[in-house]
C-alpha positions as CSV (number, residue, x, y, z in Angstrom):
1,X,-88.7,-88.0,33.9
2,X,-88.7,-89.6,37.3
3,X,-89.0,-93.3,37.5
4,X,-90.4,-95.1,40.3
5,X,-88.6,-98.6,40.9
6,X,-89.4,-102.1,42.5
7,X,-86.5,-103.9,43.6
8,X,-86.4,-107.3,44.2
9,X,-85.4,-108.9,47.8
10,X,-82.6,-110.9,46.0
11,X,-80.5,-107.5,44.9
12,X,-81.2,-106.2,49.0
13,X,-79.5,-109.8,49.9
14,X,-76.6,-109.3,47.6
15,X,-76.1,-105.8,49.0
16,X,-76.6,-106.8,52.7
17,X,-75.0,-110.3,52.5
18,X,-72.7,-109.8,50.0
19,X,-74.0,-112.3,48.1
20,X,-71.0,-113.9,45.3
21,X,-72.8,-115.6,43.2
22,X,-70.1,-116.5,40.3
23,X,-66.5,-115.9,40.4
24,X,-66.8,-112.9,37.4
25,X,-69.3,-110.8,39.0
26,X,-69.4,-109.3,42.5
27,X,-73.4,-109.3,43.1
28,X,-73.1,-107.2,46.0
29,X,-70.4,-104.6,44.9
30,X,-73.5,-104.2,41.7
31,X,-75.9,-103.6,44.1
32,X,-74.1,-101.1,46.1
33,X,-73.9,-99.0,43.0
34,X,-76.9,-99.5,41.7
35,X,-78.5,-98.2,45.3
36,X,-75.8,-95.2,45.0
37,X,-77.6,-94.5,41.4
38,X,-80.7,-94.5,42.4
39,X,-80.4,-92.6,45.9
40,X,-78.1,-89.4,43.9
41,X,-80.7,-89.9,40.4
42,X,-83.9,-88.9,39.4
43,X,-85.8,-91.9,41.2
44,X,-88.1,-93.2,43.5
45,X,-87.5,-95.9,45.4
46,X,-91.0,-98.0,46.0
47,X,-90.9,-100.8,49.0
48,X,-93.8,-102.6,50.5
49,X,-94.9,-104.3,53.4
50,X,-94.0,-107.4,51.6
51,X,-90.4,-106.7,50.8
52,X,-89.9,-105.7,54.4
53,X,-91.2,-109.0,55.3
54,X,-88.9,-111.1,53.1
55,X,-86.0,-108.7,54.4
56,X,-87.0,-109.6,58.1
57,X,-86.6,-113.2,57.2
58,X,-83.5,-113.0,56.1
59,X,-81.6,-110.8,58.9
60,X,-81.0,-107.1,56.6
61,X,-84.7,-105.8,57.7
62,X,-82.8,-103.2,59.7
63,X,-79.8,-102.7,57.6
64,X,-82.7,-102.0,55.4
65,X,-84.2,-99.6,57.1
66,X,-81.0,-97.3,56.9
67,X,-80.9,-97.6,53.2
68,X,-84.9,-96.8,53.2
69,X,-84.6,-94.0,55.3
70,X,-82.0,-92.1,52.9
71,X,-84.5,-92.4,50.4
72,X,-87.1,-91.0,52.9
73,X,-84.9,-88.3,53.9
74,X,-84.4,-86.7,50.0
75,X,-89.1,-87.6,49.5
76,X,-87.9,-90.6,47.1
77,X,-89.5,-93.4,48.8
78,X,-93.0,-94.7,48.2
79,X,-93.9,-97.0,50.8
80,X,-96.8,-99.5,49.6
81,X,-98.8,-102.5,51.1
82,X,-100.0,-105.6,49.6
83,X,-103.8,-105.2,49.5
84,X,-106.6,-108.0,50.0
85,X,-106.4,-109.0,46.2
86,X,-103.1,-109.9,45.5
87,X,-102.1,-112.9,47.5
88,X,-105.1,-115.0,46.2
89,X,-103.6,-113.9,42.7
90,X,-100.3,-114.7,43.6
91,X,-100.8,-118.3,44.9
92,X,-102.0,-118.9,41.2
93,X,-98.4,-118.6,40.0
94,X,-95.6,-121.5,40.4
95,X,-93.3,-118.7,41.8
96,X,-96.1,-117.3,44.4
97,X,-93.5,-115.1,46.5
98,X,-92.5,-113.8,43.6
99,X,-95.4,-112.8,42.2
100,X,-96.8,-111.1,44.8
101,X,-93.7,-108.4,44.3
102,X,-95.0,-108.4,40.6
103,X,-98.5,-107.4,41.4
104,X,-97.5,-104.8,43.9
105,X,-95.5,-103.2,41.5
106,X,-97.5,-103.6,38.7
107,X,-100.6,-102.2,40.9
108,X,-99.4,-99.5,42.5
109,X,-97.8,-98.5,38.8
110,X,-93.8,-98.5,39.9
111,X,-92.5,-97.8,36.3
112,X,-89.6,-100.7,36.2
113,X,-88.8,-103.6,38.0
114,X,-85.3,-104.7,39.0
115,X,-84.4,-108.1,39.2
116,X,-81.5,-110.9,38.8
117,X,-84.2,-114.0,38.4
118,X,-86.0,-113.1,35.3
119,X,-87.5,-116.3,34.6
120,X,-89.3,-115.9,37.8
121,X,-91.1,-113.2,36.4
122,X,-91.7,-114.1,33.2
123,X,-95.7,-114.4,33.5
124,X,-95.4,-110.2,34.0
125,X,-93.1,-109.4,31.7
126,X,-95.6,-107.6,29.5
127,X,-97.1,-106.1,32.0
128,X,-94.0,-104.1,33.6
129,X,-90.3,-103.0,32.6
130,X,-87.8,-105.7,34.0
131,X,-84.5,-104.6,34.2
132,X,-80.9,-106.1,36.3
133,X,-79.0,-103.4,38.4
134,X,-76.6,-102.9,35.7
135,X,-78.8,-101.4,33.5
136,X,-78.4,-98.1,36.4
């Protein structure tokens, strides 16, 4: 069965910027294979105008883009927007940014979410698979 996954901007930043964020674990050598995974498995990779956003921010929007397009290339993107609901549902949440990548997933039905800050999440945890890019 094909799964359709969320990820969240923080795994894109440990690819892109090779984020090290403990001296055990190489975030950004995880996320590489966990992108490798998904691009060669039986997934879909779901982004949104909201993610793309966040990336821009950060400098990796069009590093982003290359990864995105691979998906594109082999039909296993699903591109998404946020729609005129879920920011005023978001901004009820201490961790607004956050849950606005929540509510996209959860409304446009991506099957898991992947994530390193869990407790960020935890208001939607019942409402949508969380998982870290190890689990790939």
């Amino acid at each position: 069965m094909t799964e359709t996954i969320y990820v969240d901007t923080c795994i894109y930043l440990d690819l892109f910027l090779k984020n090290r964020q403990n001296k055990w674990i190489d975030f950004g050598e995880v996320a590489f294979y966990f992108f490798k995974k998904l691009e060669n498995g039986d997934y879909f990779l779901m982004v949104s105008d909201w993610l793309k956003e966040q990336l821009k921010r950060n400098g990796v929007l069009d590093k982003a883009e290359e990864l995105f397009e691979r998906f594109l290339s082999k039909k296993r993107l699903v591109q998404v927007n946020k729609n005129t609901t879920i920011l005023p549902e978001a901004e009820k949440y201490t961790h607004w940014e956050d849950a606005v990548h929540a509510l996209i997933a959860i409304t446009n039905k991506a099957d898991c979410f992947v994530t390193r800050n869990f407790s960020d999440f935890e208001p939607f945890q019942t409402k949508i698979k969380f998982e870290r890019p190890e689990a790939f």
